[in-house]
Backbone bond lengths (Angstrom), bond angles and torsions (degrees), N, CA, C in turn:
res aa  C-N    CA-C-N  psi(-1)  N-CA   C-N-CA  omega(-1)  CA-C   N-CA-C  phi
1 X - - - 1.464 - - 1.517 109.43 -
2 X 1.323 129.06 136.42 1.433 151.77 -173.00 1.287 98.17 -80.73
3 X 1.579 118.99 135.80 1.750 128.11 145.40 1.367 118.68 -83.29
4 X 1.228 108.00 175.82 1.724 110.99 -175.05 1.813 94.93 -144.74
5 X 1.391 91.23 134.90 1.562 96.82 170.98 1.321 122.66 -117.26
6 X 1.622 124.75 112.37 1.935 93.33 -160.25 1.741 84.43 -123.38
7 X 1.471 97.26 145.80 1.507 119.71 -160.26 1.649 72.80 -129.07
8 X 1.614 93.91 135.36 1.964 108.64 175.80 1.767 86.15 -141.48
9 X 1.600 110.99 122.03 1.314 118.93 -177.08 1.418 85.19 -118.96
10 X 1.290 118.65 134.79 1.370 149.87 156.19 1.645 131.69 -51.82
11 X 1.226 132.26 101.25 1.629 122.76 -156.67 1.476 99.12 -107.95
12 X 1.430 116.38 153.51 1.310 138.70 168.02 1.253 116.47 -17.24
13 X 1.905 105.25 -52.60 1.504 113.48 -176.62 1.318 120.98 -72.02
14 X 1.725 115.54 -15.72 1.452 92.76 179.73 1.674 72.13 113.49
15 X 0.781 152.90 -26.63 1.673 144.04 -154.50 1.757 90.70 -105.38
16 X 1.453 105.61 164.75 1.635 98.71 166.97 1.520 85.08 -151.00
17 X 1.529 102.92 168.13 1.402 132.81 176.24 1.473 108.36 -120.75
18 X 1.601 104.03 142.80 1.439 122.39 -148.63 1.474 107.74 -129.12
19 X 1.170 127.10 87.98 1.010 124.17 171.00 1.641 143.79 -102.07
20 X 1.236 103.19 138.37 2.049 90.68 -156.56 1.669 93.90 -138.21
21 X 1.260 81.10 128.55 1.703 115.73 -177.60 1.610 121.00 -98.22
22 X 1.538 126.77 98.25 1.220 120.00 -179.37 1.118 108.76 -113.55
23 X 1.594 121.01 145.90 1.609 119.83 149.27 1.038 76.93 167.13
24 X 2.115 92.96 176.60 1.946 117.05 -160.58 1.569 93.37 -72.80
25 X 1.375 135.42 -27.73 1.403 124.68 -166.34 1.942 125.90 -88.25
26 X 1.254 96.74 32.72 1.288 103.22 172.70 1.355 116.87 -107.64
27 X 1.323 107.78 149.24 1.333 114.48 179.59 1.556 118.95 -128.22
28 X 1.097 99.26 115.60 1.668 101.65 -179.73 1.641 120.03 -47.24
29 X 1.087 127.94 -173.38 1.554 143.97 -172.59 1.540 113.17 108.12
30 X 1.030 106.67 165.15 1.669 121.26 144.17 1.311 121.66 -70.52
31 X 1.217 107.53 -54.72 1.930 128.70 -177.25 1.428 111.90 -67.56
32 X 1.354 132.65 0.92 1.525 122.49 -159.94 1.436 73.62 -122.75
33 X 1.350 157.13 -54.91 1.918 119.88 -161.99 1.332 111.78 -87.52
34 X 1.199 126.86 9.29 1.648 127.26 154.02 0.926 122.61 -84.76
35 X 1.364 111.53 -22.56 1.706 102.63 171.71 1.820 121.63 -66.23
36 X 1.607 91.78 -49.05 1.760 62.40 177.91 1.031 116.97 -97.97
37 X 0.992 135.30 28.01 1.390 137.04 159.81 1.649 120.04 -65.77
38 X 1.537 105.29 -29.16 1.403 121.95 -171.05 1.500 102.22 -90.65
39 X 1.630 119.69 -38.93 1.343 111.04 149.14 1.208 148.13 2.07
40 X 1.374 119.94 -79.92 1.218 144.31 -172.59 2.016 117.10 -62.56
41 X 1.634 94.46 -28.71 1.450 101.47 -172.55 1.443 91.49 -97.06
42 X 1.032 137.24 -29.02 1.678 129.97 -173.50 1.407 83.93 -77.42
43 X 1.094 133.20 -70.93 1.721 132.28 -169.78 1.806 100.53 -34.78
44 X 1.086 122.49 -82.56 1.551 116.37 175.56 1.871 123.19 -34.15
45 X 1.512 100.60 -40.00 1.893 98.74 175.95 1.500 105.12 -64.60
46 X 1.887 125.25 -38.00 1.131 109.89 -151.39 1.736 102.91 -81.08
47 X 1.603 113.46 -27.24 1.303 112.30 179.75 1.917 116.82 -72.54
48 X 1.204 89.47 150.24 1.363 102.79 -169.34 1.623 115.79 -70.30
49 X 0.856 131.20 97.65 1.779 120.74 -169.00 1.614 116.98 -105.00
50 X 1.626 90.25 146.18 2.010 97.43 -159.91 1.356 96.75 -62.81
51 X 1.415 110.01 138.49 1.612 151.32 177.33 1.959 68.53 -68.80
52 X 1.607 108.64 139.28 1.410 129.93 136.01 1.408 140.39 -119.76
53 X 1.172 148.52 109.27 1.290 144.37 179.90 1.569 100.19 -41.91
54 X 1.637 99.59 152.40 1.847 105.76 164.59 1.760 106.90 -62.41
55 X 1.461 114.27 -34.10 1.578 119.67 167.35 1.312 126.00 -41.42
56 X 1.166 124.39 -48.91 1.122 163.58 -164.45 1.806 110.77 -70.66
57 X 1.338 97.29 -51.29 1.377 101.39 -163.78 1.741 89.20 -113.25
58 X 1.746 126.22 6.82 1.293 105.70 143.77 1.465 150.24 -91.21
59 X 1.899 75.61 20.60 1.967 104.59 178.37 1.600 99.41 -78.90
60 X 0.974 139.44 -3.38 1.516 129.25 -164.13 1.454 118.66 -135.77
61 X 1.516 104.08 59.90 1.466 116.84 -165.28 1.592 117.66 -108.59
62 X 1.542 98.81 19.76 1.560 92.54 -179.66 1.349 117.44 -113.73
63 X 1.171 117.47 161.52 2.114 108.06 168.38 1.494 117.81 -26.62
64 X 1.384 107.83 -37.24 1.475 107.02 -159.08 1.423 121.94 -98.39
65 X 1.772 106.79 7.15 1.299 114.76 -158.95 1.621 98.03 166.20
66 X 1.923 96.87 75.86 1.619 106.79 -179.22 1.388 102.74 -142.99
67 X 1.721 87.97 127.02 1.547 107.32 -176.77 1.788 112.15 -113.27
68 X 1.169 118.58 132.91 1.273 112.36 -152.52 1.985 84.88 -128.95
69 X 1.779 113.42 133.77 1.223 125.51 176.67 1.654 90.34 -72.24
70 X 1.619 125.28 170.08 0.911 133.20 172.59 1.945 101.13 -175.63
71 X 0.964 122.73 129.82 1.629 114.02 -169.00 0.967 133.45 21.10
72 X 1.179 121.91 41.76 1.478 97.39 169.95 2.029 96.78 111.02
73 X 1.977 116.54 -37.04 1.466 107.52 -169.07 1.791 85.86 -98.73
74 X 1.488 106.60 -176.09 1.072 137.47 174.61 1.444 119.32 -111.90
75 X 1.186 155.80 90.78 1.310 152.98 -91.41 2.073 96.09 -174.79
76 X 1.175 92.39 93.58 1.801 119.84 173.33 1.859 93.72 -77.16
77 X 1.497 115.30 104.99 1.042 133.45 -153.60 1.863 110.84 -116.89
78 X 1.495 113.04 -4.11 1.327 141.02 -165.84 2.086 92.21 -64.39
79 X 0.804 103.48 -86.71 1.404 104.50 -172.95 1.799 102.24 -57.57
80 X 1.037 107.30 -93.67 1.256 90.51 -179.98 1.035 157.64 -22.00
81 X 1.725 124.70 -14.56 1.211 134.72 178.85 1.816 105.53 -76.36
82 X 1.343 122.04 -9.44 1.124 114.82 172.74 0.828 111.67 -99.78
83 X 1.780 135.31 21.64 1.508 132.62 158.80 1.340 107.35 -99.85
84 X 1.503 121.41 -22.76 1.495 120.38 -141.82 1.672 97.48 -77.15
85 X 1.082 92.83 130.72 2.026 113.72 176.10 1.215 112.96 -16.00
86 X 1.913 100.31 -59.48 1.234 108.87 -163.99 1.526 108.36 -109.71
87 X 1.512 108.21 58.73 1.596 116.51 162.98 2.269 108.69 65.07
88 X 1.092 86.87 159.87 1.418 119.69 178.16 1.611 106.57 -32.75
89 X 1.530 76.89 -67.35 1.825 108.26 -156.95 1.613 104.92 -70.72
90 X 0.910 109.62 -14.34 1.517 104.50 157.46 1.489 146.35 -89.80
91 X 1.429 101.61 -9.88 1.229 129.43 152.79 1.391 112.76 -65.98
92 X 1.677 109.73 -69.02 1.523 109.77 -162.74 1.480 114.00 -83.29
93 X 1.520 106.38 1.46 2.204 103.80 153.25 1.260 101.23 -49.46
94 X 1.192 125.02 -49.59 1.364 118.71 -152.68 2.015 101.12 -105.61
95 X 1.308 132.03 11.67 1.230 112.02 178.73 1.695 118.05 -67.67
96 X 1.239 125.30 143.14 0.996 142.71 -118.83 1.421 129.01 -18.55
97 X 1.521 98.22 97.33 1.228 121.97 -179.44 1.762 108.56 -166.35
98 X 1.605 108.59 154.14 1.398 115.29 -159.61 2.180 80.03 -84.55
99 X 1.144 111.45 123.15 1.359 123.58 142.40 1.105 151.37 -93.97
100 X 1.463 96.15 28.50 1.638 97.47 -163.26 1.691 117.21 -72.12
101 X 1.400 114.41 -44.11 1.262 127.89 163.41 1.917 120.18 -10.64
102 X 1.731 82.17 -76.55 1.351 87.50 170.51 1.649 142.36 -75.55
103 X 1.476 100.32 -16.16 1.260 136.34 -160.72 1.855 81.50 -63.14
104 X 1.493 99.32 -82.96 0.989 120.79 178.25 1.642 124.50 -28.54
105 X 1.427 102.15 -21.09 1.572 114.40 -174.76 1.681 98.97 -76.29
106 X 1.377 131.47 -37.67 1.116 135.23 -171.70 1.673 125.61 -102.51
107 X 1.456 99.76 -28.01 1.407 113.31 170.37 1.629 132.53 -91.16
108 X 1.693 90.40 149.69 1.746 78.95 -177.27 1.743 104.80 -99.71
109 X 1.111 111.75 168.66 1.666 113.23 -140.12 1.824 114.08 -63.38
110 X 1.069 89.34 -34.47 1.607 111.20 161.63 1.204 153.06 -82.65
111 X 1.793 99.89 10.63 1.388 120.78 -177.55 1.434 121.52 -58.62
112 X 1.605 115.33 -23.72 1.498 86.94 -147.92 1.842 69.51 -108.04
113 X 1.286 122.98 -27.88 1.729 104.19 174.57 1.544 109.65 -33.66
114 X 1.202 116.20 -49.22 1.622 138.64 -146.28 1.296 101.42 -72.62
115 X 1.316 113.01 -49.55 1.577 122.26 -152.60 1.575 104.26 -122.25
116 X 1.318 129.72 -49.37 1.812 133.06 -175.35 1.715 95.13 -128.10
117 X 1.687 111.17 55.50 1.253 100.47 162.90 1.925 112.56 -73.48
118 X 1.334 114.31 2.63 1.724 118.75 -150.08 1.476 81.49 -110.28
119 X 1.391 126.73 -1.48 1.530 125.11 -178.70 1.465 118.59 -105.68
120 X 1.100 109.26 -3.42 1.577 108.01 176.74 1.773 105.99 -107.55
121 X 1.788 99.53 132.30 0.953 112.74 -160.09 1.444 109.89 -124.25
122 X 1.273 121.69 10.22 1.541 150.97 -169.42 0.918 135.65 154.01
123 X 1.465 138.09 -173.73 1.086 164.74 -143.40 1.349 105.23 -114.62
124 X 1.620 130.91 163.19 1.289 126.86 141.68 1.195 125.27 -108.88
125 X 1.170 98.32 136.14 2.035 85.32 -173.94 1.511 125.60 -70.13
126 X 0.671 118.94 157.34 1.897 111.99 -171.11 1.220 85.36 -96.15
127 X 1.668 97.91 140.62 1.566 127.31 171.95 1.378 124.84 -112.49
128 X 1.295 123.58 128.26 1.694 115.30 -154.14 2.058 90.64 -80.19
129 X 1.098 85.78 146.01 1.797 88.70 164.77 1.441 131.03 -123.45
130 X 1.652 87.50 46.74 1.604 107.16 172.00 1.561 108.12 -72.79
């Protein structure tokens, strides 16, 4: 016999969306859909990810292959820029170039874990500013 899981998320308008999940492979709890969810981000901290120069990542400045600095990660921006909320062209102002400045002006601190954690592809390397 099959479970059903129904998730009802609440919208802006006052309207909500209702979603219901059946089949034999569910498992009830509270504690079992956080777990792997929490997964995936410990899996990314423990692996080691390539160090990039700001040089480096100002090789990848076109539609087809744009990598955008952002704190500190390195952020492969190619697919995703045709999801991002706030359009294309706001991505590719900044393809290869560190955006964090501004980035930060619009985002909340955890966006890109949340939403383009599958887009960061490194590190930036720290640059002395002697």
């Amino acid at each position: 016999s099959g479970s059903a899981v129904v998730i009802t998320i609440p919208q802006a308008d006052g309207t909500e969306i209702t979603v219901k999940i059946t089949g034999a492979g569910i498992s009830g709890g509270a504690a079992a859909p956080a777990a792997p969810a929490a997964a995936p981000a410990q899996a990314s901290e423990s692996k080691t990810m390539k160090e990039y120069t700001l040089k480096e990542v100002a090789q990848h400045t076109a539609e087809s292959d744009c990598w955008v600095a952002v704190n500190g990660q390195v952020l492969d921006c190619t697919e995703f820029m045709h999801d991002h909320p706030g359009g294309k062209m706001a991505i590719m102002t900044f393809a290869g170039k560190d955006a964090s400045e501004e980035f930060n002006m619009v985002h909340d601190k955890n966006v890109v874990e949340k939403y383009a954690s599958d887009c960061i592809v490194g590190t930036l390397k720290p640059t002395s500013k002697l």
